[in-house]
C-alpha positions as CSV (number, residue, x, y, z in Angstrom):
1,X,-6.7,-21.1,-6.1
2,X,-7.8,-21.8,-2.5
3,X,-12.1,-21.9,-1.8
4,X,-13.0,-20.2,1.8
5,X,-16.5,-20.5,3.0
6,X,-17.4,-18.9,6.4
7,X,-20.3,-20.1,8.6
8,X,-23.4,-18.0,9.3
9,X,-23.4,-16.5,12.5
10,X,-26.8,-17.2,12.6
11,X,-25.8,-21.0,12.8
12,X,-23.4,-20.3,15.5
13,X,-25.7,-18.7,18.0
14,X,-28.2,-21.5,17.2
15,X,-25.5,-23.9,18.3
16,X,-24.5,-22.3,21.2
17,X,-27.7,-21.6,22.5
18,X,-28.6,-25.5,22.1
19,X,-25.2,-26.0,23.7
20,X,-25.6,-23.3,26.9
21,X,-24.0,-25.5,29.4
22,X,-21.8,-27.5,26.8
23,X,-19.5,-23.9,25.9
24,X,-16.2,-26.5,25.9
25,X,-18.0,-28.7,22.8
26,X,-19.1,-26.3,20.3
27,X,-16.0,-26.3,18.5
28,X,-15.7,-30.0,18.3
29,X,-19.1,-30.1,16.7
30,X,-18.7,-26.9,14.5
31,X,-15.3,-29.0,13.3
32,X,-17.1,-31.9,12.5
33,X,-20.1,-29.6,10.4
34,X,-17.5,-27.8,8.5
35,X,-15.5,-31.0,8.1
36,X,-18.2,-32.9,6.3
37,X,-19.4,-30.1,3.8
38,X,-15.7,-29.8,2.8
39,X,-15.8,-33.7,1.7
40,X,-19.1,-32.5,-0.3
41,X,-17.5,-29.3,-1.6
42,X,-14.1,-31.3,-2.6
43,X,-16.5,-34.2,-4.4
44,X,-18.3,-31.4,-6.2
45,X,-15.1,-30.1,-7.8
46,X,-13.6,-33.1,-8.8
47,X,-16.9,-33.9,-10.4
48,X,-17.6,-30.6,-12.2
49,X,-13.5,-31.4,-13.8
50,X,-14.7,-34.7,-15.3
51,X,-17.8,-33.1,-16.6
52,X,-16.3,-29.6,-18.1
53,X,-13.3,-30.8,-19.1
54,X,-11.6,-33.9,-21.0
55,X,-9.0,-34.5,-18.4
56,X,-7.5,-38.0,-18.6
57,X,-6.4,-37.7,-14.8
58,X,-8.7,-36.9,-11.7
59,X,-8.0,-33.3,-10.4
60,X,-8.2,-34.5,-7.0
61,X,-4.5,-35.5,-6.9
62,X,-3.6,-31.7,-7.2
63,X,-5.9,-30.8,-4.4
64,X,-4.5,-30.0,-0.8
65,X,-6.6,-30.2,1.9
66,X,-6.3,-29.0,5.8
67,X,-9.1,-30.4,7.4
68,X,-10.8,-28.1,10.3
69,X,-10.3,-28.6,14.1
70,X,-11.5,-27.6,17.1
71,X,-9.0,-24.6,18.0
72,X,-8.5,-23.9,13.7
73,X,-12.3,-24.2,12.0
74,X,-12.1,-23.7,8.3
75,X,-11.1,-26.7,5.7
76,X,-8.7,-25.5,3.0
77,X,-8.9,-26.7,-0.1
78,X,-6.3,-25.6,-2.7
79,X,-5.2,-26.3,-5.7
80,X,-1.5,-26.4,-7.4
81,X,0.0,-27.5,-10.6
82,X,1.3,-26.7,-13.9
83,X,-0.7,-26.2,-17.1
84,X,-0.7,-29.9,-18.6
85,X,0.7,-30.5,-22.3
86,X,-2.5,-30.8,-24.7
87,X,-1.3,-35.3,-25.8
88,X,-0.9,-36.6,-22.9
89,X,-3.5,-34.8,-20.4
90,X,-6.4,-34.2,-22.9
91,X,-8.3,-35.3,-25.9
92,X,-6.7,-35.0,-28.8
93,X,-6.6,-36.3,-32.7
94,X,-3.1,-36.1,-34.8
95,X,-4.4,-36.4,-38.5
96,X,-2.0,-35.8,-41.0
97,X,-4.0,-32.5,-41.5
98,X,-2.9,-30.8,-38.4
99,X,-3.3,-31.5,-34.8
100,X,-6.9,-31.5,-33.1
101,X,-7.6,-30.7,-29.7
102,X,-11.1,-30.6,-27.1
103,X,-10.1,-29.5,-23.5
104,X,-13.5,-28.1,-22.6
105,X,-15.9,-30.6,-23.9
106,X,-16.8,-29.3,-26.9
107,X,-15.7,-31.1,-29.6
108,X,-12.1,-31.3,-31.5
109,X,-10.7,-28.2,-32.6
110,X,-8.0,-27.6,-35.1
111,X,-5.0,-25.9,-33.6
112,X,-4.0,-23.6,-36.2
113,X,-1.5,-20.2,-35.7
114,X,-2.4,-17.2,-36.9
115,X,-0.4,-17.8,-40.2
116,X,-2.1,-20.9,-40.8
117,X,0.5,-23.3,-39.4
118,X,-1.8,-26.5,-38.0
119,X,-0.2,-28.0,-34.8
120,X,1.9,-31.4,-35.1
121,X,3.7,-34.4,-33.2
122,X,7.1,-34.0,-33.6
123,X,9.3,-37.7,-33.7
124,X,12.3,-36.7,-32.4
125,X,13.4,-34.0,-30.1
126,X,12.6,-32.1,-27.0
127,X,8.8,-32.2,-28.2
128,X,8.8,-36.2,-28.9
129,X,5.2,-37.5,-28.7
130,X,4.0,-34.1,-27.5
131,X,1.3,-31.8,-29.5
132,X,3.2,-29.0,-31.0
133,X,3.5,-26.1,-33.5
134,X,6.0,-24.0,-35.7
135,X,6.7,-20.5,-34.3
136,X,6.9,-18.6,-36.9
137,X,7.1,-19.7,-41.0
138,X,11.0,-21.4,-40.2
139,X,11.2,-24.7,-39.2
140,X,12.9,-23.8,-35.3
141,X,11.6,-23.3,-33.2
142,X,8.4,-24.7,-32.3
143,X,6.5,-24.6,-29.0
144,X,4.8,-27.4,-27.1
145,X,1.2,-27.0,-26.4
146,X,-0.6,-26.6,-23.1
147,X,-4.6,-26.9,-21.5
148,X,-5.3,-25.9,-18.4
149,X,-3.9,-26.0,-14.9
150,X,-6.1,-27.5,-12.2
151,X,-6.0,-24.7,-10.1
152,X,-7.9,-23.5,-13.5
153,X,-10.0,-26.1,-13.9
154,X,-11.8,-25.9,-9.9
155,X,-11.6,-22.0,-10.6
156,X,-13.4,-22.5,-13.6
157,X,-16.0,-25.3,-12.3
158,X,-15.8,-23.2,-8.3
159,X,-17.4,-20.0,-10.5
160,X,-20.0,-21.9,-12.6
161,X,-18.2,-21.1,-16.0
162,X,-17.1,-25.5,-16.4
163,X,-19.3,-28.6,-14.9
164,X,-22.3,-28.1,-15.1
165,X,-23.6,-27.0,-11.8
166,X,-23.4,-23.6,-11.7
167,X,-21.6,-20.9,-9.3
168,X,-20.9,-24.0,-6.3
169,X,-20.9,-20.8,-3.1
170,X,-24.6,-20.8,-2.5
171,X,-24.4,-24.7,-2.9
172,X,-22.3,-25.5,0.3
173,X,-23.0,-22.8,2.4
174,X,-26.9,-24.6,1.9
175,X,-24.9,-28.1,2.7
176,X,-22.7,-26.3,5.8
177,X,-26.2,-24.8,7.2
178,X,-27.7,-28.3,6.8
179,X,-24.7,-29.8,8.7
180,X,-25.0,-27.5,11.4
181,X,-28.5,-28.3,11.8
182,X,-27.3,-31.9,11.7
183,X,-25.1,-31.1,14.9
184,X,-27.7,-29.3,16.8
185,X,-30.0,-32.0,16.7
186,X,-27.5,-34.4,17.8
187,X,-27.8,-32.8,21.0
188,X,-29.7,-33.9,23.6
């Protein structure tokens, strides 16, 4: 999942024009605009993860950020990772009645299989101290349980669907116009 937001061309020949005889320092200040609203944009996502989902870790460790300068201007921000197992990454309740699980923030959920088999924490194995359920009606095998990647998760919260906020696009190309604006008025 990588996030890509362009700047208004608009904004560009505003900045140029205030910058006629300063050609050589556009970049540098376009850099620092769109360097600034990717801080924003990358404290947005890790926000919306705490709020949509029950994540015990903060997302922003699986981000990977190239900042923007003056001869490359766009800041990168992508995501990478595995799905995490359900135990150790999410909320989750092991009753003696079968496994519970909330990834989304909306309350426990029993994990059942379609033939009624309710999820488990095995106590020796492969699966030790993970959440996990039969296959099929034998005991062997089973299968561990997974939530959602991170590159998931910022998709998810990115789009609107997780977080809160809504669809986050219309959000930071307002904070990268307001940043640009920021920069022209910086010049005297």
């Amino acid at each position: 999942m990588s996030i890509q937001v362009e700047v208004d061309k608009a904004d560009m020949r505003a900045l140029q024009f205030k910058m006629r005889n300063m050609m050589e320092k556009t970049p540098s200040r376009l850099k620092n605009a769109i360097n600034r609203t990717g801080t924003q944009a990358v404290k947005m996502l890790v926000s919306g993860t705490k709020g949509g989902y029950t994540y015990k870790k903060s997302v922003r460790k699986d981000l990977r950020i190239q900042k923007a300068n003056p001869s490359h201007l766009d800041y990168t921000i992508t995501a990478s990772g595995k799905p995490h197992t359900l135990s150790k990454s999410f909320k989750t309740s092991k009753p003696k009645s079968g496994g519970k699980a909330d990834v989304t923030r909306s309350g426990l959920k029993r994990l059942v299989t379609a033939t009624g088999g309710a999820a488990f924490v095995p106590s020796a194995g492969k699966a030790e101290g993970l959440m996990a359920q039969r296959k099929g009606r034998s005991r062997f095998p089973i299968k561990v349980l997974y939530g959602n990647s991170a590159p998931k998760m910022v998709e998810k919260v990115y789009h609107g669907e997780r977080g809160g906020q809504g669809d986050m696009e219309p959000e930071i190309q307002k904070i990268l116009h307001a940043e640009i604006k920021k920069e022209i008025a910086k010049i005297k």
